[in-house]
C-alpha positions as CSV (number, residue, x, y, z in Angstrom):
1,X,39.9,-26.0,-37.8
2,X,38.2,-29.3,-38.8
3,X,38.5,-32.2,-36.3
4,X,39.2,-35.2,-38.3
5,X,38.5,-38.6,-37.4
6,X,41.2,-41.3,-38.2
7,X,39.7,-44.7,-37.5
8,X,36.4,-46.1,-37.1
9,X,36.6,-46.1,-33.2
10,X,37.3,-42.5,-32.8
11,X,33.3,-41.1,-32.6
12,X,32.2,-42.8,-35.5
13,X,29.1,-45.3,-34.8
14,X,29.8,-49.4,-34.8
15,X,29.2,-51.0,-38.1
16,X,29.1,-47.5,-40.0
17,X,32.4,-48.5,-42.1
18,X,30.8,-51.8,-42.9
19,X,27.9,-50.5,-43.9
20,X,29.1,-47.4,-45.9
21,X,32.0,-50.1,-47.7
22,X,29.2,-52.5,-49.1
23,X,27.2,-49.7,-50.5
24,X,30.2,-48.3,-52.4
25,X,31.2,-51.7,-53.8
26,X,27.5,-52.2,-54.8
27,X,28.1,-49.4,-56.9
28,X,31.5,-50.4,-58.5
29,X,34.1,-52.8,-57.5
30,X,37.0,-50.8,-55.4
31,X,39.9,-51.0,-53.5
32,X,41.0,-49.9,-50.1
33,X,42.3,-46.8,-51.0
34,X,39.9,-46.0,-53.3
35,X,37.2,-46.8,-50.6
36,X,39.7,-44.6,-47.7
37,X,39.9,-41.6,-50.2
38,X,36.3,-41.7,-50.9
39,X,35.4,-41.6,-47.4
40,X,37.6,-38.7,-46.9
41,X,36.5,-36.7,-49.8
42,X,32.6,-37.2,-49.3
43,X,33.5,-35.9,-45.4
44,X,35.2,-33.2,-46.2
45,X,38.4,-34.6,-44.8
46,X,36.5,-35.1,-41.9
47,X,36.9,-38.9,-41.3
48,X,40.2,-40.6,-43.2
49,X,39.5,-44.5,-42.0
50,X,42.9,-46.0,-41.3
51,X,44.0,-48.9,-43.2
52,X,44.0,-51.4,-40.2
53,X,40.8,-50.9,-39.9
54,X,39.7,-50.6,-43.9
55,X,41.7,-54.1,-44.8
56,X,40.5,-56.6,-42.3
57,X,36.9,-55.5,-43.1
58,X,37.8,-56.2,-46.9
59,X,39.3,-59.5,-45.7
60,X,36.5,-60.7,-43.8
61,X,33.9,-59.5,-46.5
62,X,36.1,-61.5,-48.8
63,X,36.5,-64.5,-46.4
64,X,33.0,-65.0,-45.7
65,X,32.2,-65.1,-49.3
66,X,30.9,-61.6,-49.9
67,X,32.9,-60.3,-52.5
68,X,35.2,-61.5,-55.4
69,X,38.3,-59.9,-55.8
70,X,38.7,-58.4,-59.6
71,X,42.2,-58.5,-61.5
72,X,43.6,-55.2,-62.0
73,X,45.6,-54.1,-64.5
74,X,48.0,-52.1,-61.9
75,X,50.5,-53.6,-60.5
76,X,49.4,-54.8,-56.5
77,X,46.2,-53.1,-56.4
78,X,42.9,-55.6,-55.6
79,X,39.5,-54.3,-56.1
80,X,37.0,-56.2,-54.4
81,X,33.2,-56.4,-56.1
82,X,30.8,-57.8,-54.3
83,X,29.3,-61.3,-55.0
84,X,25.4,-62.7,-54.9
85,X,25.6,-63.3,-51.2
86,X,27.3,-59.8,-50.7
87,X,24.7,-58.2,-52.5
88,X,22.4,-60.1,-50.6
89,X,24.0,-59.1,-47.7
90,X,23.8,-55.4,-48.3
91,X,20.4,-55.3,-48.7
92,X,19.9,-57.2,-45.3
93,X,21.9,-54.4,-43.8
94,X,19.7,-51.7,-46.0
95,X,16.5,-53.2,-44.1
96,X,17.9,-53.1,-40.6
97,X,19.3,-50.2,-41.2
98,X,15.8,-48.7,-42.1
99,X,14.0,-50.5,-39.0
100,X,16.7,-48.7,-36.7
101,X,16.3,-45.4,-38.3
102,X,12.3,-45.6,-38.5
103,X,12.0,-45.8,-35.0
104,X,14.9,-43.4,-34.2
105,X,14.2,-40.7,-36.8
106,X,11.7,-39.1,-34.5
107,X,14.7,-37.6,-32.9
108,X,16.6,-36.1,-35.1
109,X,14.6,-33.4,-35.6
110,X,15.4,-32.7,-31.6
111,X,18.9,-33.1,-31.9
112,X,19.7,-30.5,-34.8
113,X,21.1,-27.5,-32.6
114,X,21.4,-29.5,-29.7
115,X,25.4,-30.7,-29.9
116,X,26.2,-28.5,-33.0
117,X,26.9,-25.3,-31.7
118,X,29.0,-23.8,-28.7
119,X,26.8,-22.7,-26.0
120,X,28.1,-19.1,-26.8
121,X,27.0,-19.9,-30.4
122,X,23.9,-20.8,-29.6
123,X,22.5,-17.8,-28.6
124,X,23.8,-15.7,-32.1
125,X,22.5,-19.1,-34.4
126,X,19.1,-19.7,-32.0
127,X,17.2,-18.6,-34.7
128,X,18.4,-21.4,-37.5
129,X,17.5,-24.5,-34.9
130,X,13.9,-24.5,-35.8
131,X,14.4,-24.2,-40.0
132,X,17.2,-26.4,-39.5
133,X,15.1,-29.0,-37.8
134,X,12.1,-27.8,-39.9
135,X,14.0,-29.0,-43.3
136,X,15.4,-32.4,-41.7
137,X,11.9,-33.4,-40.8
138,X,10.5,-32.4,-44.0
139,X,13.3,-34.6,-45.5
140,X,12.1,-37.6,-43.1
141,X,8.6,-37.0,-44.4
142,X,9.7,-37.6,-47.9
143,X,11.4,-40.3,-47.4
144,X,8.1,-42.2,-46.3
145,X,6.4,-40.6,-49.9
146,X,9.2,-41.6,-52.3
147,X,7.7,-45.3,-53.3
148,X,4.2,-43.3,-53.8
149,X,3.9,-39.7,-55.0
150,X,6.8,-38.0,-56.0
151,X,7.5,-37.9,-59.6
152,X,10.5,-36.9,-61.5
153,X,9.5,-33.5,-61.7
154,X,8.4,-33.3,-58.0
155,X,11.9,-33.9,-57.3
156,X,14.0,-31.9,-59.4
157,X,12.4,-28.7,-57.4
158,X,13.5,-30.5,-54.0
159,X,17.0,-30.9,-55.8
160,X,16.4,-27.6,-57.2
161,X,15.6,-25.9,-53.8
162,X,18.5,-28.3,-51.8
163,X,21.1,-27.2,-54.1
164,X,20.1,-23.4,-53.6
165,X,20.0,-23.6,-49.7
166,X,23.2,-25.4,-49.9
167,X,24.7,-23.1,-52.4
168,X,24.0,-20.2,-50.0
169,X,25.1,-21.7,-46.8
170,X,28.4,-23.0,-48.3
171,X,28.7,-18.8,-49.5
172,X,28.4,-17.9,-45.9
173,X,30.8,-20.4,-44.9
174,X,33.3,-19.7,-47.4
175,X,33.1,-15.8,-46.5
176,X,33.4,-16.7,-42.6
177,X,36.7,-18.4,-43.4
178,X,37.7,-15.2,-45.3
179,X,37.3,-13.2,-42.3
180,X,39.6,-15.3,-40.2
C-alpha cells in the first residue's frame, strides 16, 4: 500500500509546494488542478496537495505581482503564468535552493538505506545500500560537471544507462506486486 500525502503539512518539507508551483508555471501557464494532478501523477499518487493549500499559494503569487492570470477559453478555469518579477523570483529560489543543497548534499549519500527500509528489510536489501548510494553520489558529482564537460553524447549514455536501471527496478517491482 502506498501512503499518500494529502497536504503540504503532512511530511512534505516547508516551501516545497512553492517551489515545485513556480517551476511548473515557468514551464507553461496552469491552473490549480492542473498543478494538483501534476503533482500527483509525477509522485505516483504519492502526494495529492489539497486545494486549501494549492489556491492561496496561487493567490498570493498572484497578489504580490508574480504571475498574470491567462483567459481561458473554459468556462471558470484560471491559469496563472508567471510574470517578469515571478520569473525573477524563481530563479532567486533556484539559487537558494542550490546553496542549501550544496552544503547538504554531502548527506544524501548517508541517508539512502537509512529510513527506506524496515529494519527486517534491511538485512535481505543490505546489499543495494552501497550501489544505491554509489549512483546518487555519482549523480551529485555530475551535477557539479554539467556547465563544463558533458556533451550531448556524454549524456545520452547517462540517460541511456538511467533508463535501463530504472527499467529493471520498476520489472522487479511490478513482479513483487504480482506475487501479493
Amino acid at each position: 500500500m502506498v501512503e499518500r500525502l494529502t497536504n503540504q503539512t503532512s511530511g512534505v518539507p516547508r516551501g516545497l509546494l512553492r517551489f515545485l508551483v513556480l517551476t511548473m508555471l515557468a514551464k507553461k501557464p496552469l491552473s490549480g488542478v492542473e498543478i494538483v494532478e501534476t503533482i500527483e501523477k509525477e509522485t505516483g499518487g504519492r502526494w495529492i496537495p489539497s486545494s486549501g493549500s494549492v489556491y492561496p499559494l496561487l493567490a498570493w503569487l498572484h497578489d504580490k505581482g508574480f504571475t498574470n492570470e491567462i483567459p481561458s477559453e473554459e468556462m471558470g478555469i484560471k491559469r496563472y503564468a508567471l510574470t517578469a518579477k515571478g520569473k525573477a523570483f524563481f530563479e532567486k529560489q533556484i539559487t537558494l535552493g542550490r546553496k542549501m543543497l550544496n552544503k547538504l548534499e554531502f548527506l544524501v549519500p548517508l541517508l539512502i538505506g537509512k529510513f527506506q527500509f524496515d529494519l527486517n528489510d534491511e538485512e535481505i536489501l543490505a546489499g543495494t545500500i552501497e550501489p544505491a548510494q554509489r549512483v546518487v553520489k555519482t549523480l551529485l558529482d555530475l551535477r557539479e560537471e554539467q556547465n563544463y564537460r558533458i556533451t550531448a553524447q556524454v549524456s545520452k549514455g547517462i540517460e541511456k544507462i538511467l533508463n535501463k536501471c530504472a527499467d529493471e527496478l520498476e520489472e522487479i517491482v511490478r513482479r513483487i506486486r504480482e506475487k501479493k
